[in-house]
N, C-alpha and C positions, 0 to 999 in steps of 0.2 A: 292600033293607034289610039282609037276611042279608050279602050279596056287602060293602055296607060296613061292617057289625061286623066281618068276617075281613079284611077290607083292611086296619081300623085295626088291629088285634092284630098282622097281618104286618108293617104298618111298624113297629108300637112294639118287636115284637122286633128286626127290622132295626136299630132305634134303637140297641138296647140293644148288640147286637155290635161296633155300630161304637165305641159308647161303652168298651165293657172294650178293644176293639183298640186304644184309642186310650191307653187308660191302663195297656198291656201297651209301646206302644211308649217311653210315657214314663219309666215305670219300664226299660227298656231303654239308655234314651241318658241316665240318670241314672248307673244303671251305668258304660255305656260314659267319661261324661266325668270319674267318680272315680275310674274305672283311669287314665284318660289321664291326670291329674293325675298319679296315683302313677308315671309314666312320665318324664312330664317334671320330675317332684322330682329325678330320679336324671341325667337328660339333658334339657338345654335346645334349645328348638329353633334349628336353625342361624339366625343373625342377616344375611337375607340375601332381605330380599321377594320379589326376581327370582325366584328359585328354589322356594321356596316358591308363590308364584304358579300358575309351569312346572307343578308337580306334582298341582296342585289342579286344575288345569284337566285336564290329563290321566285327572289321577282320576276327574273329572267324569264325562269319555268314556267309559271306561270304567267305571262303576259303574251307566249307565243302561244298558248292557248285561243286567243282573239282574235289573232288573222289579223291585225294592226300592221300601220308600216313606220310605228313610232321607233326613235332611241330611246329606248326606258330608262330612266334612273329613278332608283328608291334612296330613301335614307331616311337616318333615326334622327329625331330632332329631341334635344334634353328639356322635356318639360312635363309636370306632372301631369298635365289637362290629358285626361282619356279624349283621344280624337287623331282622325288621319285628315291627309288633303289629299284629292287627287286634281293636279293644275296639267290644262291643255300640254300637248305636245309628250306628254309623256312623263312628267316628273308627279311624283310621287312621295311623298312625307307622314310619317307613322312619328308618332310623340312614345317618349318611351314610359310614358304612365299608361298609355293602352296597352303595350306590349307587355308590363309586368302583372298585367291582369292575364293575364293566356295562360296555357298549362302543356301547351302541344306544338307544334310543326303545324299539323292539321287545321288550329285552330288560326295559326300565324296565314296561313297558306289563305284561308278562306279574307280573313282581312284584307290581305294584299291584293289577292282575285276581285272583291269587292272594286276596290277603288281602280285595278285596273277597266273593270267596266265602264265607271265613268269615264275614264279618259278615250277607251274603244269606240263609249257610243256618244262623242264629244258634248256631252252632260254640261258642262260648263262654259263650253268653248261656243257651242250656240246661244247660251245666254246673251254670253260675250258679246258677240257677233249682232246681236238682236239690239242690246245696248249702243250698238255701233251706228246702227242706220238709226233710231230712233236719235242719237247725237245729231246726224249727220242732217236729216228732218225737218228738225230745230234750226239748225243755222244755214235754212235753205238752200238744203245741199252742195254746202259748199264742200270742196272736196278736202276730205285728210285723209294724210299719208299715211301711209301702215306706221312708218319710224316712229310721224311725231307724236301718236297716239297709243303705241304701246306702254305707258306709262300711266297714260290715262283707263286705259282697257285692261291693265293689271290691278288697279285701284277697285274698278267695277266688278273684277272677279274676286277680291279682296270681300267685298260687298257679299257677293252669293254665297261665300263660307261665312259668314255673319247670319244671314237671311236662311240658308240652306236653299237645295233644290226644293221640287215639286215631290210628292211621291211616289209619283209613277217612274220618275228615275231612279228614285230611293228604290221602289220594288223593282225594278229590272237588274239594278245592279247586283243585288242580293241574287235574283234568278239567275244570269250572267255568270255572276261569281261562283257559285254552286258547277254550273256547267266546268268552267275552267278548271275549279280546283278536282273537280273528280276526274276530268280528263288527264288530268297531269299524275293522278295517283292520291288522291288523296281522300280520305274522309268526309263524304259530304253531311256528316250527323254532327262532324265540327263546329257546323254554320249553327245548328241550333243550339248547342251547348255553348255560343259566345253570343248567341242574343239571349238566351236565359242567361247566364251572366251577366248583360247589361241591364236584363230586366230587371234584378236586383237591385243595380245601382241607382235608378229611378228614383228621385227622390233625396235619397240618401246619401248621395258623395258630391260635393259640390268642384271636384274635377271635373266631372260630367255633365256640365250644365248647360255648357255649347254643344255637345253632341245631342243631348235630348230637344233643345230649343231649335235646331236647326234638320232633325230627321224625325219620323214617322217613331212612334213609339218600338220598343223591342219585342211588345205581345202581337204589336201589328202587323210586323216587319216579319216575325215567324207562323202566325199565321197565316200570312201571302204566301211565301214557300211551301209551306205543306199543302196549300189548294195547288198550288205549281207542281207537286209531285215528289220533292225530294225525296222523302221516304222509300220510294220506287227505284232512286238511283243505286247503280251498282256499288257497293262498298267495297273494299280493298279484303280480298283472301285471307292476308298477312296482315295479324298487327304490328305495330311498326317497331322496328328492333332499335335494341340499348341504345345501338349508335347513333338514332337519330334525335331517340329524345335527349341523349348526352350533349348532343352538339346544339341544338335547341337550351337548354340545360345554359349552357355555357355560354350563348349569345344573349339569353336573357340575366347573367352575372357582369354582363363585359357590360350594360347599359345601367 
């Protein structure tokens, strides 16, 4: 009798956790899809299903690498500025001037792993959420609703991709991303050959001037990995055949 009084109290709290997890994650991808809005206000996504498709599937692949319990969506957005977002809940947006800087699947694969990190390890979503009670603080805690202020709490995440994160999210994502994309099959030497590429751009191409304003430089960003160990990770047997670079080939023509 005792044994199922405390069986039922352990599931109603089981109940209950999963119930706020649930209404933490929705409030999450509420967020996430009124940044994405204010994303594609400014950039529209490239008109171009094939491609879009390519990338989502991709993303797929890698995003179930992280053990998330997000619905991912990626997509290309037409604009020349070199730069990705990754917005709470799962949504995801690569500019297609970063993508026609790449050369590889590999090197797409590690981009995408990237930003699915911050979304994995809620990089922006704690901001968010930090900006929330420090509102709430202010106007001696009065309470607001999740509704009324996801407009306002997309505006402030609007803000952190202006500002950028911290570094240590910038380096974990990069570490992160590394793990994912080599688990899923892929090139972890990628990672360094599209930050030596950005290293390049430094300076030099003023599509790039929010991405460098708002993350850790690309000499610093590769040097954190190489103390992290990449070097050490498994690479792929097989270099990767025609057909993927053809289909890679083909998604970076449809943009």
């Amino acid at each position: 009798m005792m044994i199922g009084k405390y069986m039922n109290l352990a599931l109603a709290g089981i109940a209950a956790c999963i119930s706020l997890t649930a209404l933490a994650q929705t409030d999450e991808e509420k967020v996430g899809k009124a940044a994405a809005a204010q994303v594609l206000g400014a950039a529209p996504l490239v008109a171009a299903d094939p491609a879009q498709q390519y990338v989502n599937v991709l993303g797929q692949v890698l995003s179930a690498q992280s053990g998330g319990i997000y619905k991912w969506h990626f997509g290309v957005i037409k604009s020349d500025a070199i730069n990705a977002f990754a917005m709470p809940g799962g949504y995801i947006l690569l500019s297609s001037g970063l993508l026609k800087t790449l050369e590889s699947e590999d090197e797409l694969a590690f981009i995408l792993a990237h930003e699915v990190a911050h979304v994995s390890r809620r990089h922006h979503y704690q901001v968010v959420q930090r900006q929330r009670l420090a509102d709430q603080a202010a106007k001696g805690l009065q309470a607001v609703t999740q509704d009324s202020d996801t407009a306002k709490l997309a505006q402030a995440s609007g803000q952190i991709y202006a500002r950028g994160l911290d570094k240590g999210a910038e380096f974990e994502s990069d570490r992160l991303g590394v793990e994912y994309m080599t688990r899923a099959g892929y090139d972890p030497v990628a990672a360094i050959n599209v930050l030596e590429k950005l290293q390049r751009f430094k300076g030099n191409d003023p599509r790039a001037e929010l991405l460098f304003s708002t993350h850790p430089s690309p000499a610093e960003r590769l040097d954190m990995l190489l103390q992290s160990g990449i070097d050490k990770l498994p690479r792929p047997t097989e270099k990767p055949n025609a057909a993927r670079q053809a289909r890679f080939q083909k998604f970076i023509q449809a943009i």
